[in-house]
N, C-alpha and C positions, 0 to 999 in steps of 0.2 A: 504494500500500500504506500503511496506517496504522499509526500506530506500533505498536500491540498483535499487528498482522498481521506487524510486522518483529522483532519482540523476539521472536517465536512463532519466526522462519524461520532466525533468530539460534542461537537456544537448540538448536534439534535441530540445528543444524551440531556446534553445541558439544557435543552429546551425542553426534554419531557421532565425534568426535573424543578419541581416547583419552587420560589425565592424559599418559601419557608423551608420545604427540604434540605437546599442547603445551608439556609440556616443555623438547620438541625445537625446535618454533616459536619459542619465545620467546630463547634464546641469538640470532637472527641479527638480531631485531628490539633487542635490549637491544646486541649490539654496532656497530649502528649509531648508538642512543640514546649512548652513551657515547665514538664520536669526529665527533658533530654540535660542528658549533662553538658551537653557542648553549649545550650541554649543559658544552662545555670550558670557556667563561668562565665560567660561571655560579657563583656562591660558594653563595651559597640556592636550592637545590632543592627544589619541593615535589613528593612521591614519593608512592607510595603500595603500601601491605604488599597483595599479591594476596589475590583471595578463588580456588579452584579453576581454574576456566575462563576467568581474563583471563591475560594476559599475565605470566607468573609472573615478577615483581620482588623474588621474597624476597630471595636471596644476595646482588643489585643492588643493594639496599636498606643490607644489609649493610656490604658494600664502600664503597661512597662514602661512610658516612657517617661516614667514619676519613678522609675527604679533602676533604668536602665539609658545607656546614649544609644534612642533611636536615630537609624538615619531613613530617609525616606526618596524614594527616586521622584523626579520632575523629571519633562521633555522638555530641550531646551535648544533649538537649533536641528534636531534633528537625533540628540545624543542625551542621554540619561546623565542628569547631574545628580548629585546627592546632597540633601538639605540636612540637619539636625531637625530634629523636632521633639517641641518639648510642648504637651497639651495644654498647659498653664498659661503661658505665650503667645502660643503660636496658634494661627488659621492655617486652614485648605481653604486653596481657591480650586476652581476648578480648569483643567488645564486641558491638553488636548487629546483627543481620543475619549474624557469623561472623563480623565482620573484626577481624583482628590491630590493634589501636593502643597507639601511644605513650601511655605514662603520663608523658611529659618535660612541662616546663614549657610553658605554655600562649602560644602565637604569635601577634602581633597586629600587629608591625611589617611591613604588606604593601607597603609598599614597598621594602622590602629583597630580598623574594624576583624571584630572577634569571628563573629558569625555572621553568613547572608546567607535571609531565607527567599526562595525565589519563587514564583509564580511560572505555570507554564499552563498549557493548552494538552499537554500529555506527557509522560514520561516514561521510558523501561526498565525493568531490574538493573540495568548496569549505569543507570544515572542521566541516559540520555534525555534531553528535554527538546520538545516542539513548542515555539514559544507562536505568537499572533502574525509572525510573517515580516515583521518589519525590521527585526533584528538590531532593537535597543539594547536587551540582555544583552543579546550575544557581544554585542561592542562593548559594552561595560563589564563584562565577565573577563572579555582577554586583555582590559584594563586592569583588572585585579587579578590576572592569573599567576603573576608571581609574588604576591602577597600571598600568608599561610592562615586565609581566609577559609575555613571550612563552609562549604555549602551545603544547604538543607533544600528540595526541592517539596512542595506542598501541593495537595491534588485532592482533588476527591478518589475513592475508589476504580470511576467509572472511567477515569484518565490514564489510569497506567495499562499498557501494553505489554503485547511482544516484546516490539521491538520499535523502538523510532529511527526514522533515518539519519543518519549523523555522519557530519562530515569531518574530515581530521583536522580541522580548525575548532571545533567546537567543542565545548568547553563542558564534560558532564558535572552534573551533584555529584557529591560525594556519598550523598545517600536520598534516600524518599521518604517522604511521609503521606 
């Protein structure tokens, strides 16, 4: 299957699944995310504000970032910047494609950041991810690929596969959730 063929088989999962469903999905997969030990040390987390049909991280978001240095992705030219965000402070405006981002001060220290958990459209046992097509991650991954950033990939059930297609430039999780 190619990726337009899986993004396609992706998507009508996630339409026959109702907001509330994943609503419900998403609490068991965020309370695993939250007593992982890589996720407990971690001081900089890079997170990211849900759009509808991933893994709903808003309150998530929320929370740890009164315990923890969230970082949160903005589009910004074309290219995933990273903002701080801290909920006490800071707004979401809404930015392009619908996603909620930080207006916090602009992140550049990647070596600091402990953990990123990352959002995909599907993923396979060996960590591979199919992201929306437009390939922000993937730029911003092999910006961080020599930092010893561990990465967490988040999904619902109905997202992991086989096998995704993956090319040798791309950048897998180091694990799934």
């Amino acid at each position: 299957m190619d990726k337009n063929e899986l993004r396609s088989l992706i998507s009508k999962h996630k339409a026959d699944t109702s907001m509330a469903a994943r609503f419900d999905l998403s609490g068991p997969i965020l309370r695993r995310l939250a007593v992982h030990p890589r996720f407990i040390a971690a001081r900089t987390v890079l997170l990211y504000y849900s759009l509808p049909d991933e893994v709903d991280t808003r309150d998530f978001v929320r929370y740890w970032s009164q315990r923890k240095h969230v970082l949160l992705p903005s589009v910004k030219d074309g290219e995933i910047e990273l903002h701080r965000y801290a909920a006490d402070e800071d707004r979401l405006a809404g930015g392009p494609f619908g996603i909620q981002e930080s207006e916090g001060n602009v992140f550049t220290d990647y070596g600091s950041i402990d953990l990123a958990i990352i959002p995909g459209v599907a993923f396979d046992a060996a960590g591979n991810r199919l992201g929306r097509g437009k390939g922000f991650y993937d730029r911003l991954l092999t910006r961080l690929k020599d930092y010893p950033i561990y990465k967490i990939g988040i999904c619902f059930d109905f997202q992991k596969v086989d096998q995704v297609p993956a090319e040798a430039h791309d950048i897998p999780m180091d694990e799934v959730l």
